[in-house]
N, C-alpha and C positions, 0 to 999 in steps of 0.2 A: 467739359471745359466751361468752368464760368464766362457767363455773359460781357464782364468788363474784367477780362484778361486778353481778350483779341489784339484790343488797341489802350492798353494801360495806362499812356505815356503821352503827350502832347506840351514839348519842350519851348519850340516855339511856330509861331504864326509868318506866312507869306499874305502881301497885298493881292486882292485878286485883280487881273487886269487883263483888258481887254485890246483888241488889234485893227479894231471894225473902222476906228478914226481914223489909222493913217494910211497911206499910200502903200498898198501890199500885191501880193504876186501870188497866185496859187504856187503848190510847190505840185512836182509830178507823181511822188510817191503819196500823196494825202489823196490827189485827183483818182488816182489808179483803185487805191484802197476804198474809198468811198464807193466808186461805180462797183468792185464788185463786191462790197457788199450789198449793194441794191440789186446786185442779182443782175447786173445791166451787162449784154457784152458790147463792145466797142460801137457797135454799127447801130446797140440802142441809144446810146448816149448820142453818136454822131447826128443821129433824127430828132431827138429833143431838143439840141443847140441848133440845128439847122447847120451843119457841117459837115463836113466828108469825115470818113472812119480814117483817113489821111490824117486830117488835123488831129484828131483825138490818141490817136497813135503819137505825135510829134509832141502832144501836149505832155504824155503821160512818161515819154523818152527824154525829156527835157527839152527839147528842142525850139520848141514854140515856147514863148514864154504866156502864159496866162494871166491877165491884169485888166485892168476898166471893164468894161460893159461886160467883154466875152468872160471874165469872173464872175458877174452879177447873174448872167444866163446859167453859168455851168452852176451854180449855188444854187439858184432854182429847181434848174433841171433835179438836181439831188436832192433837193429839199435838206437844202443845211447852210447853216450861216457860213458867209465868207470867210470868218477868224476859221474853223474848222479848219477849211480846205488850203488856207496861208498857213497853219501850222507845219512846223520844224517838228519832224517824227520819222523815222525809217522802219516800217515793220515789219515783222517777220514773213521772212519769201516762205512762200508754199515749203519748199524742200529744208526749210529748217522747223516748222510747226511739225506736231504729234497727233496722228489721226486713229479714230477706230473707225473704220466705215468698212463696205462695201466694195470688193475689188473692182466692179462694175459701177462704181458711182461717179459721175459726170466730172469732169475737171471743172466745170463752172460752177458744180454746188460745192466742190473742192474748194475752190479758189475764193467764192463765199466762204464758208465756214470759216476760211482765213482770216479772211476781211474782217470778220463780226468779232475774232475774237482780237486780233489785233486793235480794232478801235474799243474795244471793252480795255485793253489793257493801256490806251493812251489815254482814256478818262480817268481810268483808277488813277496812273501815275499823277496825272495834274491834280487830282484829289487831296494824293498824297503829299503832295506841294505844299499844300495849306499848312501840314501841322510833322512833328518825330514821331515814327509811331516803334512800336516795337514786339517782337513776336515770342509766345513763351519758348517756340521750337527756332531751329534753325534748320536748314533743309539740306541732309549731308549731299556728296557731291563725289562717288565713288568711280574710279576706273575699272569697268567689269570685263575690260580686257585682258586685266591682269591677274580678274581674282578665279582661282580655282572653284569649280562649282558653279558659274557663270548665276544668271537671276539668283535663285533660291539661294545661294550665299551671301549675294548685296542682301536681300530681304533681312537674312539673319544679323548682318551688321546694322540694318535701320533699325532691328526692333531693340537693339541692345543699343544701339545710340540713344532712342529716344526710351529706354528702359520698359518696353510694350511685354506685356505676357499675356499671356492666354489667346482668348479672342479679341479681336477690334470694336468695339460696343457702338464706334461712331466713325465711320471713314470720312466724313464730311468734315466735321468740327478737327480731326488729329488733319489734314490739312490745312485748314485755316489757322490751327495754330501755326502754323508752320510758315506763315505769310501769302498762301496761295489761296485765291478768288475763287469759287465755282458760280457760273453763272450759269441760265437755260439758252439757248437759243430760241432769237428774238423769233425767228421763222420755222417751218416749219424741216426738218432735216432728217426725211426717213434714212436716208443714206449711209447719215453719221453719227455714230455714236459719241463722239466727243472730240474734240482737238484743241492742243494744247501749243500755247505760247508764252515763251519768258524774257524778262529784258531786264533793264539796270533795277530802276526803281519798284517797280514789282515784281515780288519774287516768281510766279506767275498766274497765268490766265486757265482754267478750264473750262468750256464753253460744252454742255452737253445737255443730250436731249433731255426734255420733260416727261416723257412715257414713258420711261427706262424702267423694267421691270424693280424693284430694289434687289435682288441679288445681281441682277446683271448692273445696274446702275453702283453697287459697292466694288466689282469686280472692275470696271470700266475705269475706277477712279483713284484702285490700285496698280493698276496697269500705268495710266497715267504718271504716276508716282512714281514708277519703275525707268518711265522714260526720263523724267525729271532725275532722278538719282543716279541715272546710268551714261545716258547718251548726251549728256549734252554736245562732245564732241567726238564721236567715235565715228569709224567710218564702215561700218557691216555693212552688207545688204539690205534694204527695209525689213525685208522679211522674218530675215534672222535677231534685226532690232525686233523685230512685232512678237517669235516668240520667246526670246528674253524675257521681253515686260509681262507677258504672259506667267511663266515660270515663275517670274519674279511676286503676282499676285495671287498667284497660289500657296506658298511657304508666306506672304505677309499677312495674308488673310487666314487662313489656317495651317500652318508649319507640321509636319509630317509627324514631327517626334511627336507631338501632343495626338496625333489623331491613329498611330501607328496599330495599338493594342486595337481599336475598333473597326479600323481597315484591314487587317490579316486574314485574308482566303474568304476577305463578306463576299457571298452570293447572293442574286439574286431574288432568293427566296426569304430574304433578311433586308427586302428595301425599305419596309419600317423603320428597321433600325437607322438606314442610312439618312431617310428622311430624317429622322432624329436629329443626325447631326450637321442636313440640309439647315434645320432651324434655327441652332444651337448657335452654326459657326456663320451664319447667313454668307453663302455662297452656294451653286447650283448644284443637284445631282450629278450631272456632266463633269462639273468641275473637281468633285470628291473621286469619283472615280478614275476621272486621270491621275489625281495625286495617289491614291491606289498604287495606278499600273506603274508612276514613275518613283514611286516609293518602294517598286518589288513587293508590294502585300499582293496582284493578282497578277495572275499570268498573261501575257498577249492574247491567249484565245479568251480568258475570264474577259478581258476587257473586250474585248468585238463583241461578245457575246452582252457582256452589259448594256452595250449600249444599242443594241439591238431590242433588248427590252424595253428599256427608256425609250424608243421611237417606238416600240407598238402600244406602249401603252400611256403616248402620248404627254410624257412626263418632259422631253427633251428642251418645250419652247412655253410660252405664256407665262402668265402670271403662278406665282402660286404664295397659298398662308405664309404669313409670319412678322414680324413686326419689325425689321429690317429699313422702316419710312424715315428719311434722312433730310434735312429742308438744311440748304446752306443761310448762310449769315452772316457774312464776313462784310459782302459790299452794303448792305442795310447798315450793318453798325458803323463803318467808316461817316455813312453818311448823317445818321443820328449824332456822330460826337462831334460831326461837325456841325450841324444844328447846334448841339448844345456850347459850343465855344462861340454862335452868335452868329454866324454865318446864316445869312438867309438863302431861301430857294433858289431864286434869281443870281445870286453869287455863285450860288455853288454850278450853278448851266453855265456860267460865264465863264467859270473856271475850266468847268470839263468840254466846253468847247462843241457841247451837243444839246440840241433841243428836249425840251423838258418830254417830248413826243417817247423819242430814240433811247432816253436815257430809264423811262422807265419801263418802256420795253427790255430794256437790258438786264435791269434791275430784279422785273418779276415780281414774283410775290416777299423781294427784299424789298421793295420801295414802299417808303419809311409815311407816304406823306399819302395820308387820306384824301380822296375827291371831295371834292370843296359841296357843300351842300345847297342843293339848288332844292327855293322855296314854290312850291305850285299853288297861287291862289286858290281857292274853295270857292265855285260859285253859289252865291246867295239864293 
């Protein structure tokens, strides 16, 4: 996907404006959000303001109203400007966000990951405020309740929507066309492999690790895609949502018919070859072989026995060859074309309502804006 086709379009321009001068009110859903993305629970914050986990609860229930001083304190405490925390935003509750994580993974690194990616998605949106933009994809929206074949059929209607054959050469870039953000997490998140949040103005957020193997990291962010295309309102199980998306990134990422003739009664004694087409289609061992077993090319016992091999001979987990390295772009170019329509640094923080610290944490290695070059004298 060419470089200026992401954001082609810039129709027209919003003033940037700020909230800091007048008389404002924390709201409770910004307060709540904020704390846990700092990773804070209640009884931390309570000790940083000098207040009971009483108040902080009342604060973030709406009950107590937040305003003067005890706004100036809780801005601190968070290290974020007051317009922030006075911002008008409802984010996504835990139980509507898309996770890969960890069945054992903490509810408060859960309730982070939320956090992080919910305020990534309220910068973009004020971002997008600035200018029209427009995406070369648009991002279908199937009920896989209804369709026969559950995943691996929506799969086959996205790639004919967006007319895809063969392999996926770029899972990163065929999202962002598509108006969706991929961002790293700012913190550290063995936990979670990725979670995803959508709202009006952007189409959505995925917020995933930076170590991600690239086959596990391609695979992680068709899954995603799956949830985005399937669930928006369904009401499964998680579980049975989790292996939908699953299904679903297996047939988008490699589609059975293409792979059928090479997968028919492969044995173990033929993992060359399957490496092969580990390379080819960049997705895992693991993952070729279930599509295998649920393609009917191996038998139940061929597959236990697969992957019995695969765990002795250590092929099941880590890194491995191939050039599968995928660097998102989507939020760096937003922010380049707004540079280039004139908008300075300073504007654009003001706009998105987060310090230049948070935002390009967020950012990563999309932040667009080199370290200022600091001169060291030469002593004579």
């Amino acid at each position: 996907m060419p470089a200026d086709t992401l954001f082609p379009t810039q129709t027209q321009t919003a003033t940037v404006t700020s909230i800091a001068s007048r008389q404002v009110a924390g709201t409770p859903a910004m307060a709540r959000m904020i704390r846990e993305a700092r990773g804070l629970l209640v009884k931390d914050l309570a000790d940083m303001v000098g207040k009971s986990s009483s108040y902080v609860s009342k604060v973030e229930a709406g009950a107590v109203e937040l305003t003067g001083e005890a706004l100036q304190e809780y801005a601190r405490a968070l290290d974020v400007e007051v317009d922030l925390l006075a911002t008008r935003y409802e984010p996504v509750a835990l139980e509507g966000a898309h996770f890969r994580s960890h069945t054992s993974t903490p509810m408060r690194i859960r309730k982070q990951a939320v956090a992080e990616a919910n305020w990534a998605h309220l910068f973009l949106e004020r971002l997008l405020d600035l200018g029209e933009f427009t995406h070369p994809r648009a991002l279908p929206q199937v009920d896989a309740d209804l369709v026969d074949g559950g995943g691996p059929a929506v799969a086959d209607i996205v790639r004919r929507t967006w007319r895809l054959t063969g392999r996926i050469q770029n899972m990163t870039r065929l999202l962002e066309s598509a108006g969706v953000f991929i961002l790293s997490f700012p913190h550290d998140h063995r936990h979670v492999d990725a979670v995803t949040v959508r709202g009006e103005g952007v189409t959505a957020v995925i917020m995933v690790r930076d170590d991600l193997p690239p086959e596990r990291r391609r695979w992680t962010l068709a899954h995603e895609l799956g949830h985005l295309v399937m669930d928006d309102s369904s009401t499964l199980d998680p579980r049975l949502l989790e292996a939908r998306a699953d299904a679903f990134a297996g047939q988008f990422l490699a589609p059975f018919e293409d792979l059928a003739d090479d997968l028919d009664n492969i044995t173990p004694s033929q993992i060359d070859r399957l490496d092969s087409l580990r390379r080819y289609w960049g997705i895992s061992l693991a993952a070729l072989v279930r599509t295998a077993y649920h393609g009917g090319s191996i038998t139940e016992h061929q597959y236990r026995y697969w992957f019995r091999v695969l765990n002795a001979q250590g092929r099941l987990r880590g890194p491995r060859d191939g050039t599968w390295v995928e660097h998102p772009r989507a939020a760096g170019m937003l922010m380049e074309s707004l540079r280039a329509e004139g908008y300075s640094l300073q504007e654009l923080l003001a706009q998105a309502r987060t310090r230049h610290s948070d935002l390009e944490r967020r950012l990563g290695t999309q932040w667009p804006w080199s370290a200022p070059v600091t001169l060291t004298p030469v002593p004579r």
